[in-house]
OpenMM code with the backbone's topology and positions (N, CA, C; nanometers):
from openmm import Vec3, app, unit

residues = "UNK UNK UNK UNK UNK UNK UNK UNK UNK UNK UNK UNK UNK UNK UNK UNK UNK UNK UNK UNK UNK UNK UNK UNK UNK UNK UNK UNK UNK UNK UNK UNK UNK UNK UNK UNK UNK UNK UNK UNK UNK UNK UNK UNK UNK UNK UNK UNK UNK UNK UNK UNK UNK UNK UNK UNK UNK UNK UNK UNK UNK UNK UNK UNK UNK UNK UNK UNK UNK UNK UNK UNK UNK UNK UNK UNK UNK UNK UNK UNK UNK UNK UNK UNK UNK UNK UNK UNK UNK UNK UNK UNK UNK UNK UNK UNK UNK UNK UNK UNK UNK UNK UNK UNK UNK UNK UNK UNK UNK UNK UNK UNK UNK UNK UNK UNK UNK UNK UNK UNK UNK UNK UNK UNK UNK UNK UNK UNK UNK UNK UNK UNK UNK UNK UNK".split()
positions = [
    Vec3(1.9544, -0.0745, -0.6204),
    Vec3(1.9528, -0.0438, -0.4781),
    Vec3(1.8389, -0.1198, -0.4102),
    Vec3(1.8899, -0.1617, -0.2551),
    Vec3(1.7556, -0.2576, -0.2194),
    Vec3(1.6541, -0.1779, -0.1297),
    Vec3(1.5410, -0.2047, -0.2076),
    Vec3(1.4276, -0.1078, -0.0897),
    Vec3(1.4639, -0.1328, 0.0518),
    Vec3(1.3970, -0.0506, 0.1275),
    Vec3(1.4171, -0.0541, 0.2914),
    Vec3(1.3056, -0.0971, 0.3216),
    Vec3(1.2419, -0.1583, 0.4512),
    Vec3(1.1562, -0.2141, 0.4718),
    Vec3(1.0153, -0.1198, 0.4451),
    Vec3(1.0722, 0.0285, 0.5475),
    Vec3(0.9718, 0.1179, 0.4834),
    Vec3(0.9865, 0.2089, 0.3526),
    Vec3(1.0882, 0.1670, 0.2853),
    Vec3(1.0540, 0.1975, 0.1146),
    Vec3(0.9516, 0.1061, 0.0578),
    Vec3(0.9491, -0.0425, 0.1150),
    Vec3(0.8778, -0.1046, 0.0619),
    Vec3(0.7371, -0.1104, 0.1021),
    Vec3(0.6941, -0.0655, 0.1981),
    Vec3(0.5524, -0.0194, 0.2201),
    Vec3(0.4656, 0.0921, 0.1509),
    Vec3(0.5777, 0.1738, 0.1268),
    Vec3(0.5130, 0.2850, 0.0424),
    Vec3(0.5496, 0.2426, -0.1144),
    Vec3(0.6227, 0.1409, -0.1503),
    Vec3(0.5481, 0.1117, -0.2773),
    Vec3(0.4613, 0.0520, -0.2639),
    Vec3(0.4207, -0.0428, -0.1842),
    Vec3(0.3301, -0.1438, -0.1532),
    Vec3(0.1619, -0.0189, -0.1927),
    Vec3(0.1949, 0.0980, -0.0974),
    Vec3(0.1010, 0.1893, -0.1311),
    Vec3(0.0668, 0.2456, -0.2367),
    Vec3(0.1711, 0.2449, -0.3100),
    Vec3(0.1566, 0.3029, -0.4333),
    Vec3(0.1021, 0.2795, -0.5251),
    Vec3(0.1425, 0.0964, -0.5492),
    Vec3(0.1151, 0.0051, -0.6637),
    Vec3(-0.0250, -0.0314, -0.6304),
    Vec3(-0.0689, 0.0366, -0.4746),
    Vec3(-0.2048, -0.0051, -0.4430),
    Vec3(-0.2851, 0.1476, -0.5318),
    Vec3(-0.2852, 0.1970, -0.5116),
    Vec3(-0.3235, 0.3641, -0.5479),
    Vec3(-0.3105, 0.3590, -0.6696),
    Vec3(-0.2363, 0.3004, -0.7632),
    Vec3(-0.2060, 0.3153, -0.8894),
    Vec3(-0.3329, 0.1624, -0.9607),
    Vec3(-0.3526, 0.0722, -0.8686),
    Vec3(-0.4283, -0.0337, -0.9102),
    Vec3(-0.5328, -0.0296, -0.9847),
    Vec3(-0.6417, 0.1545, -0.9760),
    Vec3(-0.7021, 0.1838, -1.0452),
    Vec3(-0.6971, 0.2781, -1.1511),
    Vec3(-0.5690, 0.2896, -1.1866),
    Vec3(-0.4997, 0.3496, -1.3178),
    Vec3(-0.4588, 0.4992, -1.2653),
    Vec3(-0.4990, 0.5238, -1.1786),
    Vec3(-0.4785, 0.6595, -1.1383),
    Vec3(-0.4277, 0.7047, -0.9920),
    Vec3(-0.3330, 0.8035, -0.9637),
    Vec3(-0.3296, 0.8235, -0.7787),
    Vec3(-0.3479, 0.9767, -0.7758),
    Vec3(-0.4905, 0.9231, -0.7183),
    Vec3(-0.5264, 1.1075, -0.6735),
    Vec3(-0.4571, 1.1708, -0.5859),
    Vec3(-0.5141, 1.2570, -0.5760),
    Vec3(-0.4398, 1.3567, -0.4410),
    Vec3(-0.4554, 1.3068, -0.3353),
    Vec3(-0.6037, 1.2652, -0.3022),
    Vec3(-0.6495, 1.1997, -0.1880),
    Vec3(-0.5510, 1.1106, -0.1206),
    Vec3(-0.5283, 1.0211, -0.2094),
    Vec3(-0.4619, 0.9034, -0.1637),
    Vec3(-0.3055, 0.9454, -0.1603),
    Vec3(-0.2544, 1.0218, -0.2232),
    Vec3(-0.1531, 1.0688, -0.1836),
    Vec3(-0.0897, 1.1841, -0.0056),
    Vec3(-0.1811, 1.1916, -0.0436),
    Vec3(-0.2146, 1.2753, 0.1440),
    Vec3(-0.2403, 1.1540, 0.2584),
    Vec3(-0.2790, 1.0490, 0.1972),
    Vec3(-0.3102, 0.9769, 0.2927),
    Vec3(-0.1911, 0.8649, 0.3045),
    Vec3(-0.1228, 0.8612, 0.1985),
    Vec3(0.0472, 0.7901, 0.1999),
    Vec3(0.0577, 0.8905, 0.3181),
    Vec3(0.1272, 0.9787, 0.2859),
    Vec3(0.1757, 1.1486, 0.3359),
    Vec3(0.1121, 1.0930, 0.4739),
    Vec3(0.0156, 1.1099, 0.5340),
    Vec3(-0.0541, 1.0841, 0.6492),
    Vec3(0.0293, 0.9456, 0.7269),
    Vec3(-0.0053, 0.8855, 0.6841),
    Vec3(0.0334, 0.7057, 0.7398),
    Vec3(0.2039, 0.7346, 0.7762),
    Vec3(0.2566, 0.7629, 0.6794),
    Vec3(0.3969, 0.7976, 0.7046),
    Vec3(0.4108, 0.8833, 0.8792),
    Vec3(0.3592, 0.9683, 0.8933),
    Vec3(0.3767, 1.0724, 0.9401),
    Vec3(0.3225, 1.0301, 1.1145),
    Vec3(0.2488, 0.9244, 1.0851),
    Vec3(0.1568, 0.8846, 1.2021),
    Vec3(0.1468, 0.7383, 1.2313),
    Vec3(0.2267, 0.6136, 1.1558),
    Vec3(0.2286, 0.4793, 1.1961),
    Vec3(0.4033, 0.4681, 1.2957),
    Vec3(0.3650, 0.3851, 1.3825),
    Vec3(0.5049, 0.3659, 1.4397),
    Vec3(0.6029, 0.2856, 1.3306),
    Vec3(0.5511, 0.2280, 1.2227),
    Vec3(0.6476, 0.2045, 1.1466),
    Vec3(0.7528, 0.2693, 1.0929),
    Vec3(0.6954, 0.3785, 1.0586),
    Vec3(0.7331, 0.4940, 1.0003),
    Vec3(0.8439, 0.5327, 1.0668),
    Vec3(0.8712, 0.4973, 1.2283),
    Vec3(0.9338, 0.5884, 1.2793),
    Vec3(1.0720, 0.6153, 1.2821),
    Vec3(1.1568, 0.7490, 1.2663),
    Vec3(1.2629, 0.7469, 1.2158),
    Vec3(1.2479, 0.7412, 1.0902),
    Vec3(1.1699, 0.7238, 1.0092),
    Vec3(1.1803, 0.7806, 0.8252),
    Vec3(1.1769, 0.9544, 0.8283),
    Vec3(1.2268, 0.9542, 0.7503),
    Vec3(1.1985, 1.1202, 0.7034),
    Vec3(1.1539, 1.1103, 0.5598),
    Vec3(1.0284, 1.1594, 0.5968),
    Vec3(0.8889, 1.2010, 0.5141),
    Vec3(0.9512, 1.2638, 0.3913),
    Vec3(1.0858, 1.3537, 0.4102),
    Vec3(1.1051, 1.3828, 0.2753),
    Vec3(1.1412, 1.3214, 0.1630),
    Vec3(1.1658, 1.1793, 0.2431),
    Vec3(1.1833, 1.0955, 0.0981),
    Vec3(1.0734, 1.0613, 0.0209),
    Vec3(0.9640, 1.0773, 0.0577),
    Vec3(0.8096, 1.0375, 0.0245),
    Vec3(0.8018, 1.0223, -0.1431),
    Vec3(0.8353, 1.1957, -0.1962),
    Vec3(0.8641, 1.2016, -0.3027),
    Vec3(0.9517, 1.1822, -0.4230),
    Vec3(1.0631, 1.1050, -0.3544),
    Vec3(1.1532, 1.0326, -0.4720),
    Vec3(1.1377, 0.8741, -0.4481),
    Vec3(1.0871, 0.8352, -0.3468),
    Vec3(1.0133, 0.6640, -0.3293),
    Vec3(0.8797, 0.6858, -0.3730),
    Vec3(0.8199, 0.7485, -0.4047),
    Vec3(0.7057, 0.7295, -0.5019),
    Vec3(0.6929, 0.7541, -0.6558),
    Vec3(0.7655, 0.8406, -0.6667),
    Vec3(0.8216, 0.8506, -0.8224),
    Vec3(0.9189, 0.7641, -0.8902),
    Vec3(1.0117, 0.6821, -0.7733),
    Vec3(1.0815, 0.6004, -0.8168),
    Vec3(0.9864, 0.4489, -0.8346),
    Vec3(0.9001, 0.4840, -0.7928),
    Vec3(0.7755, 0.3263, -0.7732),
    Vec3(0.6884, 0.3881, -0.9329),
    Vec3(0.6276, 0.5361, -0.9112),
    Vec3(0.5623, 0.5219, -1.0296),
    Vec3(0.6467, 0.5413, -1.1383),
    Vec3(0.7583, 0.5391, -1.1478),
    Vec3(0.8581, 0.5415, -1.2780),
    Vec3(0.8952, 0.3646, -1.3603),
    Vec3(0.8643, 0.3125, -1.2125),
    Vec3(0.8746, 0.1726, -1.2619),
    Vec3(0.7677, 0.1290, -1.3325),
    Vec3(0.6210, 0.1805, -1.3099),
    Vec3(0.5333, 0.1456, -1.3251),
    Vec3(0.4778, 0.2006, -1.4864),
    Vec3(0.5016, 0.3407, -1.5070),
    Vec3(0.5145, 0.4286, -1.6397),
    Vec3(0.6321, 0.3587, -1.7353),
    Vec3(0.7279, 0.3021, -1.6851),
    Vec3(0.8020, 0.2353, -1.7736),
    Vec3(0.7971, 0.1383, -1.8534),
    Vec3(0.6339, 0.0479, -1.8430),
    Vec3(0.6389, -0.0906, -1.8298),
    Vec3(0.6469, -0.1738, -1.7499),
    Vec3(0.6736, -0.1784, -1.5903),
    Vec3(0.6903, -0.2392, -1.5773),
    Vec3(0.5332, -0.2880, -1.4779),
    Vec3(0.5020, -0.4434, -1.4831),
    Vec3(0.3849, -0.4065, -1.4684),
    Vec3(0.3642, -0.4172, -1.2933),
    Vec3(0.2545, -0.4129, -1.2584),
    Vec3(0.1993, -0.3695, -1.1041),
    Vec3(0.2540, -0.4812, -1.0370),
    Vec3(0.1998, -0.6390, -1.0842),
    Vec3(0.2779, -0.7372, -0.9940),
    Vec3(0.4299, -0.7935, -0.9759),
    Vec3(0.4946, -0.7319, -1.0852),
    Vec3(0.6170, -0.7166, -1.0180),
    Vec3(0.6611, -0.6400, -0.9859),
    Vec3(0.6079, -0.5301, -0.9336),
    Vec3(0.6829, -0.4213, -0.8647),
    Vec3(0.6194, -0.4271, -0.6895),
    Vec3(0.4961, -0.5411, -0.7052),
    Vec3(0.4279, -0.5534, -0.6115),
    Vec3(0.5121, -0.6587, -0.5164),
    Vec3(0.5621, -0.8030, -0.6233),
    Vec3(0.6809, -0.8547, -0.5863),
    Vec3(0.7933, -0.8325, -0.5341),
    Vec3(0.8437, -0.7053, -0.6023),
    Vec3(0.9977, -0.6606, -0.5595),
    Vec3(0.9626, -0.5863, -0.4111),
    Vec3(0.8758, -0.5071, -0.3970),
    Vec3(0.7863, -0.4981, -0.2340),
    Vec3(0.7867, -0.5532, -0.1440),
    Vec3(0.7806, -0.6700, -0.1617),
    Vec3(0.7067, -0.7891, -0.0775),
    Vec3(0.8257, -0.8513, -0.0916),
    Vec3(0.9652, -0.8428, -0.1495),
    Vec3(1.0221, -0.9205, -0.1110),
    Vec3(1.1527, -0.8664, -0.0148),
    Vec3(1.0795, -0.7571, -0.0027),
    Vec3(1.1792, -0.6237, 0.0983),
    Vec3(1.1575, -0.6162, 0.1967),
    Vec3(0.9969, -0.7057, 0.2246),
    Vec3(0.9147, -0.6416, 0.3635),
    Vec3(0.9455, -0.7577, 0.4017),
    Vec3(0.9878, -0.7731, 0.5636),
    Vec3(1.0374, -0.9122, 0.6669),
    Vec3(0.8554, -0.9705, 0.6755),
    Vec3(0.8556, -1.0487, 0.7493),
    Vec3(0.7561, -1.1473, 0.7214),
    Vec3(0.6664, -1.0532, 0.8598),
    Vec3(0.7703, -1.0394, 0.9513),
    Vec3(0.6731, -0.9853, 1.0675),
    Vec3(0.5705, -0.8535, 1.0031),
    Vec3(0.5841, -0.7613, 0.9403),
    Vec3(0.5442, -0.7013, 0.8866),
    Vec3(0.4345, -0.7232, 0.7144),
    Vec3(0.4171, -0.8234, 0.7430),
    Vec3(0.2840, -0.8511, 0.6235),
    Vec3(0.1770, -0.8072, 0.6455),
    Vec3(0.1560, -0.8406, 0.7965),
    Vec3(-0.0159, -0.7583, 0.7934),
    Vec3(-0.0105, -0.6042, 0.7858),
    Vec3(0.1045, -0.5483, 0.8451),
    Vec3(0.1233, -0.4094, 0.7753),
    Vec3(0.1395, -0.3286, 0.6763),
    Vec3(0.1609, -0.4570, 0.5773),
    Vec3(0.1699, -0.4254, 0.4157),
    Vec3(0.0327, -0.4636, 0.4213),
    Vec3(-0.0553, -0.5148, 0.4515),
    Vec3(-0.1494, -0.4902, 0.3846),
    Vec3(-0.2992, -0.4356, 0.4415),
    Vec3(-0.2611, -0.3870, 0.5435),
    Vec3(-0.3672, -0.2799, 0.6345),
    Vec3(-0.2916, -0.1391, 0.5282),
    Vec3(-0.1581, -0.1455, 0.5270),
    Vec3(-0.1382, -0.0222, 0.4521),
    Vec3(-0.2206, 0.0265, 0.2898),
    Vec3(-0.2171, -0.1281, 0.2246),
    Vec3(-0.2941, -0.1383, 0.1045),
    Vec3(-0.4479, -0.0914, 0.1117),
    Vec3(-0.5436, -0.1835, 0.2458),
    Vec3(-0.6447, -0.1533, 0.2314),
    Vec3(-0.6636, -0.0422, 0.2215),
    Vec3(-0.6452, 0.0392, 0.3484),
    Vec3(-0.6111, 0.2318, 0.3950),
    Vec3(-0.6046, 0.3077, 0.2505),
    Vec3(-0.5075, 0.2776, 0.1653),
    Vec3(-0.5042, 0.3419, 0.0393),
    Vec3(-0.6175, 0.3166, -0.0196),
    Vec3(-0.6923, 0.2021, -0.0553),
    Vec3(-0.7470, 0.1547, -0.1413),
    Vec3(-0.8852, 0.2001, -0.0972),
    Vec3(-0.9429, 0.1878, 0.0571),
    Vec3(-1.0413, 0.2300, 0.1149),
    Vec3(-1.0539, 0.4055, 0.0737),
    Vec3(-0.9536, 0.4804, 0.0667),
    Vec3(-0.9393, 0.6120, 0.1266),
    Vec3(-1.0657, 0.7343, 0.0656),
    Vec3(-1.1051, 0.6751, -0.0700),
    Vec3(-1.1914, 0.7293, -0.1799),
    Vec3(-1.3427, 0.6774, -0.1142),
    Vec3(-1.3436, 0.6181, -0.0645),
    Vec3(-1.4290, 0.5190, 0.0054),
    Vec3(-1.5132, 0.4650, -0.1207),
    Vec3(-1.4224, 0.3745, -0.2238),
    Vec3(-1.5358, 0.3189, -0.3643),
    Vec3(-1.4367, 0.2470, -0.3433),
    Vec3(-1.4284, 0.1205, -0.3224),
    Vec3(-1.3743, 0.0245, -0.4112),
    Vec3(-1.4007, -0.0188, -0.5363),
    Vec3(-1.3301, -0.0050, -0.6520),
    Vec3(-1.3513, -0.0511, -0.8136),
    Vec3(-1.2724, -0.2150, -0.7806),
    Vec3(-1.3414, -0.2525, -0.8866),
    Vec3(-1.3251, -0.3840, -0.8972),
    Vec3(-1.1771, -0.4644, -0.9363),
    Vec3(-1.1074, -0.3140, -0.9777),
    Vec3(-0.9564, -0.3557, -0.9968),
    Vec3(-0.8518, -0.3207, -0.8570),
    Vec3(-0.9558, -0.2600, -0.7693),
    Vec3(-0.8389, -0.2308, -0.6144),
    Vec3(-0.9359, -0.3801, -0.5869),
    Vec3(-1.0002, -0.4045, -0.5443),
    Vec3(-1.0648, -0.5570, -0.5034),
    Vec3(-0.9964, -0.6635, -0.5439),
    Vec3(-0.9305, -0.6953, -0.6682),
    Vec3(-0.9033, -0.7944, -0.7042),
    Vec3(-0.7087, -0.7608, -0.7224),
    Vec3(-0.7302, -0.6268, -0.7031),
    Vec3(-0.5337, -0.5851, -0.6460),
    Vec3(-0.5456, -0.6262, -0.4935),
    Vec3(-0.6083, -0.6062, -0.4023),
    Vec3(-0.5652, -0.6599, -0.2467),
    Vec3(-0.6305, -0.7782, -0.2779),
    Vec3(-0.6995, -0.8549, -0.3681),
    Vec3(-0.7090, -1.0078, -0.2857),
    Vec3(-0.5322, -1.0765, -0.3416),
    Vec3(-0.4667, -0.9987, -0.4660),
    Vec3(-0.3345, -1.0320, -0.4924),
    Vec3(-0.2440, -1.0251, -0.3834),
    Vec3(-0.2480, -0.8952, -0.3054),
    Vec3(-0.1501, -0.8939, -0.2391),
    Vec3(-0.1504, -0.9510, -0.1244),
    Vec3(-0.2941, -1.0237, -0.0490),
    Vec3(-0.3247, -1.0792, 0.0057),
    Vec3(-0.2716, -1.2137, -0.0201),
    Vec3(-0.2558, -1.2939, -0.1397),
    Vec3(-0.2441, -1.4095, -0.1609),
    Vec3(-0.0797, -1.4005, -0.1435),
    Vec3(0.0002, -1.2922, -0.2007),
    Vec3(0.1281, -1.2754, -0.2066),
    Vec3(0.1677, -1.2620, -0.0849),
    Vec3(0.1109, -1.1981, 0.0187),
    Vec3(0.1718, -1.2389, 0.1600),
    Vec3(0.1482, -1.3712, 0.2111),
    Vec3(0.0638, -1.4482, 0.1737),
    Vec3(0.0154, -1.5984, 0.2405),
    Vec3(-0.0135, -1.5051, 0.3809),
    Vec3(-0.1577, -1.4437, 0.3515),
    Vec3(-0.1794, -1.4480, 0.4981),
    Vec3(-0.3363, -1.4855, 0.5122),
    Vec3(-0.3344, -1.4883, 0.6696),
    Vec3(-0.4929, -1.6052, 0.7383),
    Vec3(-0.5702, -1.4873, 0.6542),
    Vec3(-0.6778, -1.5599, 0.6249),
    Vec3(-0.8122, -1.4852, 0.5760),
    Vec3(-0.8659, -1.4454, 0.6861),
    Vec3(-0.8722, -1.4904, 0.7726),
    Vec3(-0.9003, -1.3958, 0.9200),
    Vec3(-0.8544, -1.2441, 0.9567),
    Vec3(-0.7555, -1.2794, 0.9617),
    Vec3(-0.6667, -1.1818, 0.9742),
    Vec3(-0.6674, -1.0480, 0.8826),
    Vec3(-0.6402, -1.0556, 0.7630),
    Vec3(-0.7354, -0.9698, 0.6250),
    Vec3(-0.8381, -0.9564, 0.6627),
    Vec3(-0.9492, -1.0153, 0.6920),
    Vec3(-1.1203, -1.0176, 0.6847),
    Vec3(-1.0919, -0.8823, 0.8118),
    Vec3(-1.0328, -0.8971, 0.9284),
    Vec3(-1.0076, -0.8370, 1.0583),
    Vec3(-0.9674, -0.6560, 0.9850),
    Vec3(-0.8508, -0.6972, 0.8823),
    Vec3(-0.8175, -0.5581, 0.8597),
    Vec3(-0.9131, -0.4727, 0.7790),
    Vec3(-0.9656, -0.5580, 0.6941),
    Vec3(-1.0590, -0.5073, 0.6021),
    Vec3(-1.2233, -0.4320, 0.6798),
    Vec3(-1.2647, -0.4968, 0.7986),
    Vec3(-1.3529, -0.4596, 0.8770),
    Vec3(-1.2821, -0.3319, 0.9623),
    Vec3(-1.1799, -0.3298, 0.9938),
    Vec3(-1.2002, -0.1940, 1.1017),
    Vec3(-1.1292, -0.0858, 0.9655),
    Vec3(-1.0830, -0.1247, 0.8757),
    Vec3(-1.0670, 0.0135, 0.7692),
    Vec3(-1.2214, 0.0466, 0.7280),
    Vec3(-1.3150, -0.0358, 0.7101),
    Vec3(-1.4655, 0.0215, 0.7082),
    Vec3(-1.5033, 0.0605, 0.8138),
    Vec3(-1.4806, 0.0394, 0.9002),
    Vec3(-1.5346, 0.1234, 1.0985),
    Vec3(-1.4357, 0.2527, 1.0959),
    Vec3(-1.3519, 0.2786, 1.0205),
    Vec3(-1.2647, 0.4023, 1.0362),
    Vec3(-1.3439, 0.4808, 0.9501),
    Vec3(-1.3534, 0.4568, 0.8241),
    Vec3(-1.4107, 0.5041, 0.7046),
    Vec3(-1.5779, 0.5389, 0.6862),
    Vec3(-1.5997, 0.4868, 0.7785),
    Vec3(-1.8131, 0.4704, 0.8219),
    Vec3(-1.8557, 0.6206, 0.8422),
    Vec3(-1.9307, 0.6717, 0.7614),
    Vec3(-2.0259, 0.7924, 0.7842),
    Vec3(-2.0878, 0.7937, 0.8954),
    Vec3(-2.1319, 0.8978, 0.9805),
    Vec3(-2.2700, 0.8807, 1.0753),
    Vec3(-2.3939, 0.8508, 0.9925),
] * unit.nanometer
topology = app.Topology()
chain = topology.addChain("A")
for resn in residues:
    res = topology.addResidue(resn, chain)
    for name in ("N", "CA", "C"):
        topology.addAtom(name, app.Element.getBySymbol(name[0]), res)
């Protein structure tokens, strides 16, 4: 079956969340969140949340590994929508507020896999830290 554009964002999220071997709760509330509150979203029903993420981490528990499921993602999402795949990635990846060195070197992948401006990334990556900033 072929992902939908927003099936493929929320694997995009997933395989991001999963980049450090694990998807907490946190970051699962914050899929849950984004869904619920991006105009992308709109017109999804949230209740699929939980069989498009189990169907992403089933691929992933199976063998199969992160960059091609990161692939099959990215090749669902239209082009206009890249920087939204990957403001969606940072958001996940930011959400713990630690980046480990394996979500760092998972978004500079998916970064390279969209071919997008380093500007543009550098842009998303700065206001997910101005969202995320303590007083």
């Amino acid at each position: 079956m072929a992902l939908s554009a927003q099936d493929a964002l929320i694997y995009v999220m997933v395989v991001t969340a999963a980049a450090d071997t694990t998807m907490s709760e946190q970051e699962y509330a914050r899929i849950n969140a984004l869904i619920n509150r991006m105009p992308v979203f709109q017109g999804y029903d949230p209740a699929q949340l939980p069989a498009v993420a189990n169907a992403c981490a089933d691929l992933i528990n199976n063998g199969t590994d992160l960059e091609s499921v990161l692939d099959t993602a990215i090749a669902a999402i239209p082009e206009r929508l890249h920087d939204t795949a990957y403001a969606v990635a940072v958001e996940i990846a930011a959400v713990d507020l630690t980046l480990r060195q394996e979500e760092l070197r998972f978004l500079e992948m998916v970064r390279d896999r969209l071919s997008l401006d380093r500007l543009v990334t550098a842009a998303i990556e700065t206001a997910a830290r101005a969202r995320y900033r303590h007083a």
